[in-house]
matplotlib code that plots the C-alpha trace (Angstrom):
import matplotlib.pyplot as plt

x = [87.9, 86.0, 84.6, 85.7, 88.6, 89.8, 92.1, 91.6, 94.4, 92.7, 95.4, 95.8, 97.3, 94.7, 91.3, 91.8, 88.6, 89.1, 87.2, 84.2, 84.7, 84.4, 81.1, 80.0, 80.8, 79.1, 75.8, 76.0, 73.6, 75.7, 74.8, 75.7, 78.7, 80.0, 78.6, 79.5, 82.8, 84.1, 84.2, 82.2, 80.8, 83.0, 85.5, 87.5, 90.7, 92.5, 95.2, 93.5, 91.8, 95.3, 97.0, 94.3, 94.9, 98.6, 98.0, 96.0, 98.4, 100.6, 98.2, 97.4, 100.7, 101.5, 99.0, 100.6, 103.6, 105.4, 107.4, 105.3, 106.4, 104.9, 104.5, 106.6, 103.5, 100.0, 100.1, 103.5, 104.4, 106.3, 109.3, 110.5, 109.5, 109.5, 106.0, 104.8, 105.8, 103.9, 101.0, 101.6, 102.1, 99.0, 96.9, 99.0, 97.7, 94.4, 94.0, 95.4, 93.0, 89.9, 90.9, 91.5, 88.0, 90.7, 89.6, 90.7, 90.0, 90.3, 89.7, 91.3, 90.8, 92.9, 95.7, 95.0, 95.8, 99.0, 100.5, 99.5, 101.0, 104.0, 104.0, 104.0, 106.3, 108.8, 108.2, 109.0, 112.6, 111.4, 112.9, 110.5, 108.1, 104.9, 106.8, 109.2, 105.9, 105.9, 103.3, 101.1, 101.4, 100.6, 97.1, 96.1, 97.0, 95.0, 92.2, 92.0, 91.6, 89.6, 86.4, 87.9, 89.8, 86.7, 84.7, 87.9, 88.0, 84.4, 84.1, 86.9, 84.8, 81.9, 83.3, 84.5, 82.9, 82.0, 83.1, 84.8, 82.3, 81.3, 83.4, 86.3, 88.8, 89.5, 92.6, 92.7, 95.8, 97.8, 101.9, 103.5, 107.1, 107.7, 107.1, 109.7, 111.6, 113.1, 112.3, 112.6, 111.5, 113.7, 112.6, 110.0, 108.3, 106.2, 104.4, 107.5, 108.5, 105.0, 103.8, 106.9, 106.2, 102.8, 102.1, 103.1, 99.8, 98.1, 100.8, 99.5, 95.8, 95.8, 95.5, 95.6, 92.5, 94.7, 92.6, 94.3, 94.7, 97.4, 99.4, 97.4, 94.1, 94.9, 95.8, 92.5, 90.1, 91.8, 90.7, 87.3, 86.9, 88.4, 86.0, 88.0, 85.0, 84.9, 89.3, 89.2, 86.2, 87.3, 85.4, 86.2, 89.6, 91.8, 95.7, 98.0, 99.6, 103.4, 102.0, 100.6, 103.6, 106.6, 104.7, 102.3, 103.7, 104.1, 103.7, 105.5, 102.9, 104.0, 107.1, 106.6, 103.9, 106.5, 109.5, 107.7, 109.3, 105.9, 103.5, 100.3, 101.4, 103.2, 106.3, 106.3, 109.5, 109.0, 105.2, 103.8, 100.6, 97.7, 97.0, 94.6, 93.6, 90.6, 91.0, 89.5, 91.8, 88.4, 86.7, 84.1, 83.9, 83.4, 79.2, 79.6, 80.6, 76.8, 74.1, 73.4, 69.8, 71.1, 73.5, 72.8, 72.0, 73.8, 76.9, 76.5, 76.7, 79.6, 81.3, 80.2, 81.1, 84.6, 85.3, 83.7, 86.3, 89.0, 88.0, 86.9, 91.1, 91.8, 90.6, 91.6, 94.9, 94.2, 92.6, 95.5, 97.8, 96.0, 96.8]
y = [12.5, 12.4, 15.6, 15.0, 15.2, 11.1, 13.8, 17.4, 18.5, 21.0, 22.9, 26.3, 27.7, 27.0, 28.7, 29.4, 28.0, 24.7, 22.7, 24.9, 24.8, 20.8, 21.7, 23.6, 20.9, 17.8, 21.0, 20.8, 18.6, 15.9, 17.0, 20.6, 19.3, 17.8, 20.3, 23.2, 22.3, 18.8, 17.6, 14.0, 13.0, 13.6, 11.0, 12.5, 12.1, 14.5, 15.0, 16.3, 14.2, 12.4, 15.4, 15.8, 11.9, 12.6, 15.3, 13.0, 10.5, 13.4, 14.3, 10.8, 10.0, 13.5, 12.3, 8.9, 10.9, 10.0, 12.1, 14.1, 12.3, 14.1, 18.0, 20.2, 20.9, 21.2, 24.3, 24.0, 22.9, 19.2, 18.0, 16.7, 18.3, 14.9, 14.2, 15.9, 13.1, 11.2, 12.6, 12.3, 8.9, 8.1, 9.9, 7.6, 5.0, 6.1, 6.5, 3.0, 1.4, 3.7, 2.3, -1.1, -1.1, -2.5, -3.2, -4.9, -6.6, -4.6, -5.4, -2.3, 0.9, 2.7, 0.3, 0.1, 3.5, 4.1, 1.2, 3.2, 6.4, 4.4, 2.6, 6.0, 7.3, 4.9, 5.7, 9.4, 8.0, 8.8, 6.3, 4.0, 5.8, 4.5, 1.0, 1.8, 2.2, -0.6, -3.0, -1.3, 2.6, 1.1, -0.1, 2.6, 5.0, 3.0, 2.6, 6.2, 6.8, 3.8, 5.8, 8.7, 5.8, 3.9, 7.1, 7.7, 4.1, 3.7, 7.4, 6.4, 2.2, 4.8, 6.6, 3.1, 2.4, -0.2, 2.5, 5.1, 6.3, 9.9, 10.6, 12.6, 12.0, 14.7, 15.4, 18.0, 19.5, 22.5, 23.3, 26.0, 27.4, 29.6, 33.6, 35.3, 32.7, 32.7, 30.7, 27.5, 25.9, 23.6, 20.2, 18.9, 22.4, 23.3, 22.0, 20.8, 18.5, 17.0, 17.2, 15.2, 12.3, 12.1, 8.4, 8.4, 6.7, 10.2, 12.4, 11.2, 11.6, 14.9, 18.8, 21.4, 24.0, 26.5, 28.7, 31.6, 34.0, 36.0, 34.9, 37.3, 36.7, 32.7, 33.8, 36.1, 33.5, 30.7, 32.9, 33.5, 29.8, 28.2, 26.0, 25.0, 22.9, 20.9, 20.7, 17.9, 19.2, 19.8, 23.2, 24.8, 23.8, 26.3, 26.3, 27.6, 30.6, 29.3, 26.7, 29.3, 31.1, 28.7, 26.2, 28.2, 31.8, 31.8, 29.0, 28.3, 27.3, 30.9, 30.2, 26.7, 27.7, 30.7, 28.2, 25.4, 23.9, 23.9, 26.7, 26.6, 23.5, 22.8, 20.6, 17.6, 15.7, 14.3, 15.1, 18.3, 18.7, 21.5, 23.8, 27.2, 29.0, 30.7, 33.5, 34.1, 37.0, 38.9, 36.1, 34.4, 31.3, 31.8, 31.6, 28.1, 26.5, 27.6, 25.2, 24.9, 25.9, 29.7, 30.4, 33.5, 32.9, 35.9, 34.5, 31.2, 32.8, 34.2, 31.3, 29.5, 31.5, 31.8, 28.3, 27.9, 30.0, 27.9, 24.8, 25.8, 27.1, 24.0, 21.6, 23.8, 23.2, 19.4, 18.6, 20.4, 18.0, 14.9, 15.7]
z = [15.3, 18.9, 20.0, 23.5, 25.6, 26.9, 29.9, 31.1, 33.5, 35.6, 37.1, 39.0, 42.3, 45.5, 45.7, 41.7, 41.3, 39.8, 42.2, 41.9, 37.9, 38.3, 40.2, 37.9, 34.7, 37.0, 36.8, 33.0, 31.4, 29.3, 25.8, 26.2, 28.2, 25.0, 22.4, 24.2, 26.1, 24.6, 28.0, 28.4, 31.5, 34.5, 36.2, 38.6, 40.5, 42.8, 45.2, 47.6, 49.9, 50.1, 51.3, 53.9, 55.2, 55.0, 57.8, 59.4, 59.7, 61.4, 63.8, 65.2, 65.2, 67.2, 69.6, 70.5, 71.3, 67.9, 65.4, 62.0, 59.0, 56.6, 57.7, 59.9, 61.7, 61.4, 59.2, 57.6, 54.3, 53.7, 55.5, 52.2, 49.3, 47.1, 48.7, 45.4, 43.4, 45.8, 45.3, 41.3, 41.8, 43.7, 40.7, 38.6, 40.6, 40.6, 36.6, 36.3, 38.4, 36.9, 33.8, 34.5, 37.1, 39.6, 43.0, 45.6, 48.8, 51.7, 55.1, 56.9, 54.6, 57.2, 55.8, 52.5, 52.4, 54.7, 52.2, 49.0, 50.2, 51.4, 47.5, 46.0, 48.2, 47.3, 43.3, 44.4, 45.6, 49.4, 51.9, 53.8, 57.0, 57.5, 56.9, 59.7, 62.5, 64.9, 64.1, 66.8, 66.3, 62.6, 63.6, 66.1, 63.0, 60.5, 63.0, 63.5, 59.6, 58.7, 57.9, 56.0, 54.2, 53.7, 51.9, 49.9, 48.7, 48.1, 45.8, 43.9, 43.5, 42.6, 39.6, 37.7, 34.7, 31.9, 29.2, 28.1, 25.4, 25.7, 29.1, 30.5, 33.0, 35.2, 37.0, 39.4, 41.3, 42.3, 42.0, 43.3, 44.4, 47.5, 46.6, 45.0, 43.2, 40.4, 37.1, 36.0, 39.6, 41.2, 41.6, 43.3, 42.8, 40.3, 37.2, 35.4, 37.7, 38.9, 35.3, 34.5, 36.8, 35.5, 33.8, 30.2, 29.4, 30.8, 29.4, 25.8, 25.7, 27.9, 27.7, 30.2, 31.6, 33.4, 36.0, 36.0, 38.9, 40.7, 44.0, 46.0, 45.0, 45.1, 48.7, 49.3, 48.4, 49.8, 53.1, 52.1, 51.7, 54.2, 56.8, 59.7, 60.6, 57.1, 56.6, 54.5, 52.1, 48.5, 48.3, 51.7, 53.5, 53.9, 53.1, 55.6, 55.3, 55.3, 52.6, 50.6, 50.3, 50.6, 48.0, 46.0, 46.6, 42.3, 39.9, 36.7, 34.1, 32.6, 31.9, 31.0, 28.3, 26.9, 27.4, 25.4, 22.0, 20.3, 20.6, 22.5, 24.2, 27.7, 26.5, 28.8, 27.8, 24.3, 24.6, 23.8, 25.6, 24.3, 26.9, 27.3, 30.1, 31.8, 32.8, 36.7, 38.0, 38.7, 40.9, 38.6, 40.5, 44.1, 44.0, 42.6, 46.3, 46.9, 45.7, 42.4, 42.9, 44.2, 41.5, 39.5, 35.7, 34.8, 36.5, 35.2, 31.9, 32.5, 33.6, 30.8, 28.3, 29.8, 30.2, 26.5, 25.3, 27.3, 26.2, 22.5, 22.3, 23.4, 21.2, 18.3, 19.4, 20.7, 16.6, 15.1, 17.2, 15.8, 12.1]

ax = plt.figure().add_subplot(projection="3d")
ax.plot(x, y, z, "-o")
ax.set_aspect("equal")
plt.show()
């Protein structure tokens, strides 16, 4: 049997620390990587950068004098919550065409990606927008986003490769509910329902790193971090407030990990997916944003040894699977 993971799920409410826990893995040399963690070298897909385009569109559409389609505003959460399928189906996208080294043609990256959003959107059951825009508010928007498009769609060209020998895909994203409810979440909130559109093809080969930290400290680093200069960076934009708590105010992955039909596992439908946790309720993580030539080798031990631990239970539970 390997002694690496083909999928890590890296999942965790906003500011958890999982971006800077990808940092600090990409830091790793690639031996100890795999001895110490089972985690090959990283390819990685996120969510992220599409929810920051998805603003964008807002904003130049706002500007032009035309209604949102994604956000209520600027710094509230979705006008239709079904947007985080979207998302899942865009990192669907995106693992299919990793695997397959897909690429394609494009002469307007500011298109490409209005149309992929709009394709996911439609696999989330969401009735056409962008595909409603005149043919010239379609343009101005695309030309607006063309170079934030462009770096999107050449880092994601970047991270193809000839094999998958010795590497890990790394999937990173963050469900929530709003503050105070009550368990299960309802659909489109939460883990069970995003983790339920995931691609079966992911869903099979995957387990779950959990970061693990409480509503209020999500919601106290998320503030520490936040960059208003840098919004679309994955290590220091800042959630809004109504976001954080009508979205990520709790998450479910408790109750799906104590609700699950086999233990140590997050029951996905019929798949049954190993999952552990590390735990950063006391911030670990934070100095990691700095560069890596400044981090504190006591800290870094710490953070090793904590993720160690994570991923050690893990693929205890991921070998006992395979049996």
């Amino acid at each position: 049997m390997k002694n690496t993971f083909d999928i890590v799920l890296l999942t965790a409410l906003p500011a958890s620390g999982k971006s800077e826990v990808r940092k600090f893995l990409t830091n790793v040399p690639s031996d100890k990587l795999m001895k110490d963690f089972h985690i090959g070298r990283n390819l990685q897909l996120d969510d992220f950068p599409y929810v920051h385009i998805m603003r964008r569109i807002d904003d130049e559409l706002s500007a032009l004098g035309k209604n949102r389609l994604f956000f209520q505003s600027g710094d509230k959460p979705f006008i239709n919550p079904g947007d985080w399928g979207t998302l899942i189906h865009i990192i669907n996208e995106d693992y299919r065409d990793l695997i397959n080294s897909r690429k394609e043609d494009v002469k307007s990256a500011g298109e490409w990606m209005m149309n992929k959003i709009e394709r996911a959107a439609q696999k989330a059951k969401i009735e056409p927008r962008l595909g409603k825009l005149d043919r010239e508010t379609f343009s101005k928007v695309a030309g607006k986003l063309e170079k934030e498009s462009r770096d999107i769609l050449n880092e994601k060209y970047a991270g193809y490769t000839d094999s998958f020998e010795g590497k890990t895909i790394v999937i990173e994203f963050a469900r929530g509910g709003a503050h105070g409810s009550s368990m299960p979440l309802k659909e489109p909130f939460g883990y069970q329902y995003s983790f339920g559109q995931l691609d079966e093809e992911i869903l099979k080969k995957a387990v779950i790193l959990y970061i693990w930290v409480t509503p209020e400290e999500s919601r106290r680093k998320n503030n520490a971090r936040a960059n208003p200069d840098d919004p679309g960076s994955i290590l220091h934009h800042g959630v809004p407030i109504d976001v954080m708590m009508n979205d990520y105010g709790c998450d479910d992955m408790q109750w799906l990990y104590d609700n699950s039909r086999v233990k140590d596992t997050i029951t996905v439908g019929k798949y049954h997916v190993p999952f552990a946790r590390f735990d950063n309720r006391v911030d670990r993580t934070s100095f990691l944003r700095e560069d890596a030539a400044k981090w504190d080798a006591e800290k870094v031990k710490a953070v090793s040894d904590g993720i160690k631990s994570a991923t050690d239970r893990l693929y205890s539970i991921f070998a006992g699977s395979q049996k």
